[in-house]
N, C-alpha and C positions, 0 to 999 in steps of 0.2 A: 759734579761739576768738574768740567776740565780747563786748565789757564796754559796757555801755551807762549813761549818764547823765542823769536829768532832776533837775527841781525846779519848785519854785512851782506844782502842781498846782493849790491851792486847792480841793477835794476840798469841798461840798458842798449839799445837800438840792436848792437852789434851782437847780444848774445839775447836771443831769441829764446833762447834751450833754458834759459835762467826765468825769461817769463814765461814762459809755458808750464815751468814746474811749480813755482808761486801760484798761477792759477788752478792747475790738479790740487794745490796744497790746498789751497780754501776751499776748496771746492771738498775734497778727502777727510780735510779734518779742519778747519776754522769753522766753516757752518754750524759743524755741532757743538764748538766750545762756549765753555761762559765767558774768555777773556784773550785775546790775541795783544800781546805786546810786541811792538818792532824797535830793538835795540839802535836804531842809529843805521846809518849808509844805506839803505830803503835802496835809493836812487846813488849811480854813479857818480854823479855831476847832481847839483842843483842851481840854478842862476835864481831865481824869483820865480813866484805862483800866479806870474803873466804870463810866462811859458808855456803853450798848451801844445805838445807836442801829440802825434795817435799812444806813444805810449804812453803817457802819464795820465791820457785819457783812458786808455781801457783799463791804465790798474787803475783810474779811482771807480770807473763803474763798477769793478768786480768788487772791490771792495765795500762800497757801499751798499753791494748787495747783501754782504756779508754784514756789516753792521746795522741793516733794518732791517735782517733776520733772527735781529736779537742778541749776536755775539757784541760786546762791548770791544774797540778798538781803539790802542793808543799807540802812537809812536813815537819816539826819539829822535832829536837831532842826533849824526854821527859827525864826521870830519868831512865827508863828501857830500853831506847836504846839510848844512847847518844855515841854507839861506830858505829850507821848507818853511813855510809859515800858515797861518791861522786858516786862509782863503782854501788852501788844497784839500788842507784836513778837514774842514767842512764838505769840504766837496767828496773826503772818503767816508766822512760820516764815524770820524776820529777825532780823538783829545790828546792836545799838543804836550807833551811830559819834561816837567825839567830832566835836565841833568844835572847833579843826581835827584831821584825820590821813591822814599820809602814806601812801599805798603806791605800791606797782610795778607802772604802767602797762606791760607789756611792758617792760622795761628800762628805762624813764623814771620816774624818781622825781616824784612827779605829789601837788599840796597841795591837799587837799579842803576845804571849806568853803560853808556855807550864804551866805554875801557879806556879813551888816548889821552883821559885826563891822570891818570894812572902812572902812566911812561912818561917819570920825569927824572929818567936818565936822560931822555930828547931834550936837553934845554933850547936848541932852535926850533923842534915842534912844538916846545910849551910856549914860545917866544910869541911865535905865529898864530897860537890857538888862540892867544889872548887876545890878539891883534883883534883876527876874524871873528871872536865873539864878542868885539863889543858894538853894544848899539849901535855908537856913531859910525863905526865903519860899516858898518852892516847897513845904516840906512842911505849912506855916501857912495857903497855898492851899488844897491836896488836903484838909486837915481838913474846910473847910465844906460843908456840905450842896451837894448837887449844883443844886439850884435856884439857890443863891446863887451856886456857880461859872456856871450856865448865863449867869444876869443878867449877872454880872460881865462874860462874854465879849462880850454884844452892849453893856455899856457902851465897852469898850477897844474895839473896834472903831469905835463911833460917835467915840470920843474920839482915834482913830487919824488916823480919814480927815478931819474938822475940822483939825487939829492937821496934817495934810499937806501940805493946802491952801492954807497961809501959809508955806509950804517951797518954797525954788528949787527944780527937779531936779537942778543941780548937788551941793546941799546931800544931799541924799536919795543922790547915787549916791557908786560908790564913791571914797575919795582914792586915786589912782595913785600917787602915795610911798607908802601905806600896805600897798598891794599886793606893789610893787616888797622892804620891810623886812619883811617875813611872810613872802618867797621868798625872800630872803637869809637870814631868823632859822631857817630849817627844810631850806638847802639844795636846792631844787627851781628847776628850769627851767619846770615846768608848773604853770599852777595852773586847778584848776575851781568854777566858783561857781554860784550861782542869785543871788534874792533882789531886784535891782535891773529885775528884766523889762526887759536891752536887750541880746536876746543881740546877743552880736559876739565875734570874737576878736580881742585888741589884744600885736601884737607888741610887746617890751619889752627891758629891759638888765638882768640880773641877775647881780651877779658879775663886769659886764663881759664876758658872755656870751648870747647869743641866748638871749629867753626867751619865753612868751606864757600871759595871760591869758585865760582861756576861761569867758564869762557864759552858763549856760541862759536859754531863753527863760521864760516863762509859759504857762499851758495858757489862756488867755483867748481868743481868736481860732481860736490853731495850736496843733496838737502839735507840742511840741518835744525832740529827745534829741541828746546827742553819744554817737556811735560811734565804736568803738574796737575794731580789731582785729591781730592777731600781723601783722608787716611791710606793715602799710597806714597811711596818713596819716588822722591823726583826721576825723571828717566830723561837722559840725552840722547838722541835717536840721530841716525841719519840711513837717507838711502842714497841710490846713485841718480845723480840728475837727468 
């Protein structure tokens, strides 16, 4: 059995070269897995699952074909789609995953998570994270006309990448205490993330016991997954997009 892991896709209109290589990828290697998890930012932008754009339509047919051919698929909210909801994933033939939540990597207790909850040097992204995930705002969103959600998104966006600009990178990535007390708060040796586009894997101390961080990469450049399979060591892969 194979369980595979991405994130940070960033899934749209303008970069063609990003779905074309999601699609070789299911096609190359989700077919055959037992388990495809998507870390978060799936999608660029997400406004509500009234939107049916051709793109959002042909990645949920790909992917549903993927998951009635017996791969099990879950996905994440990230920071850029955290308004995906119940109606899509249905439509992907996907199960909507908190953030965080545990499961059992092959006998390894393994803590999932999209990463931006992490980075809480950002006290104005933690600010706003809170904001945007709460219900009420979330369903005070979805109320407005979809024009106004469209607007809305290329504002936060333009007010994103401004507002990032005057940001260290240290600032922006994740805090390693903060990592280390989220695998001690939930018991895990293992943790997997997205969200900060630096994969690496960084050995650590949990419990006073071997522990390690695991960052997916970004589909910007490279495709990137970690792999996971029954009595083999994890493997991070990437080729070129």
């Amino acid at each position: 059995m194979t369980t595979l892991f991405i994130s940070d896709l960033h899934l749209e209109e303008s970069r063609p070269d990003i779905t074309r290589a999601f699609l070789a990828f299911l096609h190359d290697r989700a077919v055959s897995a037992h388990t495809l998890y998507i870390l978060g930012d799936f999608f660029e932008a997400w406004i509500g699952d009234d939107e049916h754009t051709p793109l959002q339509e042909e990645i949920a047919a790909a992917l549903k074909q993927v998951s009635d051919g017996g791969t099990a698929v879950y996905v994440m909210h990230g920071n850029r789609d955290f308004l995906l909801g119940q109606d899509y994933c249905q439509r992907l033939g996907a199960t909507l995953l908190d953030d965080p939540t545990v499961i059992d990597l092959y006998g390894t207790p393994t803590l999932l998570m999209h990463g931006d909850s992490l980075c809480t040097a950002d006290v104005e992204y933690q600010k706003f994270r809170a904001n945007m995930r709460n219900p009420k705002t979330q369903k005070m969103l979805l109320a407005r006309p979809l024009k106004d959600r469209q607007l809305m998104a290329r504002q936060l966006r333009e007010l994103s990448m401004a507002k990032n600009k005057g940001k260290t990178q240290a600032i922006m990535d994740v805090t390693p205490e903060e990592a280390v007390r989220v695998m001690e708060q939930h018991h895990v040796p293992q943790l997997i993330h997205g969200h900060t586009h630096r994969p690496a894997r960084h050995p650590l101390q949990v419990n006073d016991h071997p522990a390690e961080r695991i960052v997916l990469g970004d589909w910007d450049s490279h495709v990137w997954w970690l792999e996971a399979a029954t009595d083999q060591p994890l493997q991070l892969n990437k080729q070129a997009l």
